[in-house]
N, C-alpha and C positions, 0 to 999 in steps of 0.2 A: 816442577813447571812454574809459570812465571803467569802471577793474573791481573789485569789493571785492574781496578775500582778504585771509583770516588778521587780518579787523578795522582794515584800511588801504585806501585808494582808489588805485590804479595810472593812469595817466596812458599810453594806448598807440594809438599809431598805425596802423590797418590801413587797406591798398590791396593793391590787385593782383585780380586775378579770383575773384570769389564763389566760384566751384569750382576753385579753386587749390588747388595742396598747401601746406600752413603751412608757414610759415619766421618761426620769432621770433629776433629781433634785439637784441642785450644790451650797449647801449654801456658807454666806459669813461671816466673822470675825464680833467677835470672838465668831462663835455659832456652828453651828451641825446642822445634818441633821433632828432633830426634828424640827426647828423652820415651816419645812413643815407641821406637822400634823394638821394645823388647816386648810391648804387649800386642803388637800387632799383627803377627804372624797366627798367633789363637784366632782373632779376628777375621782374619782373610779366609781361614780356614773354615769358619763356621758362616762363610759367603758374607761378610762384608767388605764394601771397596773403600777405603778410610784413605782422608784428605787431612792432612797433618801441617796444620798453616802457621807458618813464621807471622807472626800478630802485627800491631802496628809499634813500629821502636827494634823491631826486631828485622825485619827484613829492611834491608838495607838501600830498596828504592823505596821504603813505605818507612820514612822517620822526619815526619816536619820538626821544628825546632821548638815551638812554643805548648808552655805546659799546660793551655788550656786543650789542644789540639791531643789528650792523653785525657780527657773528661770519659765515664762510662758511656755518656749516649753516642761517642764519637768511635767507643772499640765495638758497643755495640751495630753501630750503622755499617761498621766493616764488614762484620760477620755477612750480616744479610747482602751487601754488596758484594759480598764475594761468592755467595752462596748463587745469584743472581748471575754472575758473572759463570762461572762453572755450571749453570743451567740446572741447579738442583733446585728443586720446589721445596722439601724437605728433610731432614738426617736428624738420625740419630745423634746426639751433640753430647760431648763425653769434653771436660773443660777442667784441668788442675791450676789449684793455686792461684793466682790471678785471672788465670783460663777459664776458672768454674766461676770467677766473679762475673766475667762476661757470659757466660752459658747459661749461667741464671739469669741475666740480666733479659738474654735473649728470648730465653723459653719463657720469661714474664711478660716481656713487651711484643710478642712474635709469634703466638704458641702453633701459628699455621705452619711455621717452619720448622718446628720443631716434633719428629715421631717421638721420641723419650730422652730424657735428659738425663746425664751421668755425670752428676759433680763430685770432684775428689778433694780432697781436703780441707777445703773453705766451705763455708756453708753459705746460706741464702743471704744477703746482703743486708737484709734487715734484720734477721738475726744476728749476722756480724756486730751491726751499728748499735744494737742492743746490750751485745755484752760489753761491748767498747765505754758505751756511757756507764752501766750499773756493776759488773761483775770486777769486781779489785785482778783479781788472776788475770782473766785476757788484757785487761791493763800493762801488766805489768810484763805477759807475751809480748806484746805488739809494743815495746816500749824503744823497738830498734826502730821504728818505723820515723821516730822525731827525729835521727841521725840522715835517716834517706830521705827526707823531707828538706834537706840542707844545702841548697847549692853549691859543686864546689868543694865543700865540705866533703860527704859523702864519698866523693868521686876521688878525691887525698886518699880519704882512710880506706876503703876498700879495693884500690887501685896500688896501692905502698907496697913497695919490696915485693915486687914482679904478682901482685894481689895477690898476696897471704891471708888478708883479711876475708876476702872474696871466696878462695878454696876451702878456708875453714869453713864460711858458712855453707857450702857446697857438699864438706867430707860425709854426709846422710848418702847422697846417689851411688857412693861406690868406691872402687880405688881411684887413684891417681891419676890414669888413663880418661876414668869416664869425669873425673874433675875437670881437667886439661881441659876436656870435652866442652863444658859448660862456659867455662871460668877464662880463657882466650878470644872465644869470640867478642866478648865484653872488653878485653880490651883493645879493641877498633878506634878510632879517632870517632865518637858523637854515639856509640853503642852504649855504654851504660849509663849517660845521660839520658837518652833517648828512654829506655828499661826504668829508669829512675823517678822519670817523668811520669809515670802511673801515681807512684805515690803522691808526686808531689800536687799533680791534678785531684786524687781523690780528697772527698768531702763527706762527713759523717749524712747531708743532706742527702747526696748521688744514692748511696747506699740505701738509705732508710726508704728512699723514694720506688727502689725495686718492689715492684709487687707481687704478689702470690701467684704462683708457677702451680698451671691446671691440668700441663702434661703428666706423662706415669715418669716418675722421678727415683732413682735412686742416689743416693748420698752415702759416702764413701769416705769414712774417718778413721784413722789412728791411732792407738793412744799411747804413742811414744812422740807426738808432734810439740813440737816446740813452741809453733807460732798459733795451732787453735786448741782450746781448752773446751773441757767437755760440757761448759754450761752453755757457750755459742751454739758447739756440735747438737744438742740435746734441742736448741729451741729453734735449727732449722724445720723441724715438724710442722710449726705452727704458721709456716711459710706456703707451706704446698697444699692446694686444695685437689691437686688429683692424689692417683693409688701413689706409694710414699713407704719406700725402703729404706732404714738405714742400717749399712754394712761398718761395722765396724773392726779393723783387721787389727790384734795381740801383737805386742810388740816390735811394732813397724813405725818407722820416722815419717816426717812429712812429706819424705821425696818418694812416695808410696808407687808413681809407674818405672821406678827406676830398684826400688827396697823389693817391691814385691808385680810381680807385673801379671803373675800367673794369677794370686788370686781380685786383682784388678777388673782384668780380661774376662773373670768368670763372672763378676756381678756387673761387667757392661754387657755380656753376652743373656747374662739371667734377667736383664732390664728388656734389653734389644732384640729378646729371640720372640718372643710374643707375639712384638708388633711388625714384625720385619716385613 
């Protein structure tokens, strides 16, 4: 379905049972709200009705051009405008990779809208900006991020020879099929710009300025992840002032609702079944 807010069209997925409890869904670069449907069906199952939203840059009536228009108070202000807009008071909010930047962002500044928060792979945003300044390793993760930061630049190199660069960084979610998946719709005329513009708006300040998250939180790390290390992962803890799980799943990549979706599904369900 199709939602205005804040003067942009959103792009969102809902299933699961009519009288379900919400559960919105916040993916993260450079994918869509598909990359949900393999954890979703556990979900519906266990009576959630899950809203799987095309972000801002992603949905294709909701991509202004300017990179401050990609600032976190600006993905955050969507979330609750569209939450507002779909007449939910509150969800369960479950956010990967850029997704869980916003979901954190939101369950900090927002926590009335938030019953439990499930962030997957990135951690609390001041943790991030923590290890970014002091830990040499996530430096040296996150060292791709000065290329995405490049006008122009970027959009050459990972868009080259039918975006080779783009699928490689992709081949973690799956075969070729579910690459195609990801890695085509980016190349749209103003799509991976749009996607790109996250980074290029983020600010070590945005980040740092995220504050302690009071909802019951679980956080959902890897440790075959590429792009967060375990000194980030380890000091989201000291982010959450409510009850505070961290699931840490053996041998799985970053692209974790796509590598592993079953045991995903269990610790958003083992967060969400509580409060529901």
């Amino acid at each position: 379905m199709r939602v205005d807010a804040r003067g942009l069209t959103f792009e969102v997925i809902v299933d699961g049972p009519p009288d379900g409890v919400p559960a919105l869904l916040l993916h993260g670069f450079p994918q869509h709200s598909g990359e949900w449907d393999d954890v979703v069906p556990t979900l519906h199952a266990a009576g959630l009705r899950t809203y799987a939203l095309d972000q801002r840059g992603y949905s294709p009536g909701a991509r202004p051009t300017g990179v401050a228009d990609y600032r976190i108070p600006e993905l955050v202000a969507d979330v609750v405008a569209v939450l507002d807009a779909l007449g939910l008071d509150a969800v369960h909010l479950v956010g990967h990779d850029w997704g869980a930047v916003v979901a954190w962002a939101v369950a900090a500044g927002h926590p009335d809208r938030v019953r439990t928060l499930t962030a997957v792979s990135v951690p609390h945003p001041a943790a991030m900006a923590q290890a970014l300044a002091n830990d040499g390793q996530q430096k040296a993760r996150s060292s791709y991020i000065a290329l995405f930061r490049k006008p122009d630049k970027a959009e050459k190199v990972l868009l080259a020879w039918h975006a080779t660069a783009l699928r490689k960084l992709l081949r973690g979610v799956g075969d070729a099929s579910r690459v195609n998946r990801y890695a085509d719709p980016m190349r749209e005329p103003g799509a991976l710009t749009a996607a790109l513009n996250w980074y290029r708006a983020m600010s070590r300040a945005d980040l740092a300025s995220v504050g302690p998250v009071a909802v019951p939180t679980t956080y959902v790390w890897s440790d075959r992840d590429v792009a967060i290390g375990r000194t980030a992962a380890e000091a989201c803890a000291a982010n959450v002032t409510g009850e505070y799980r961290f699931v840490q799943l053996a041998g799985v990549s970053h692209w974790i609702p796509d590598a592993a979706p079953g045991p995903l599904a269990e610790a958003i369900l083992a967060r969400a079944g509580g409060t529901a």
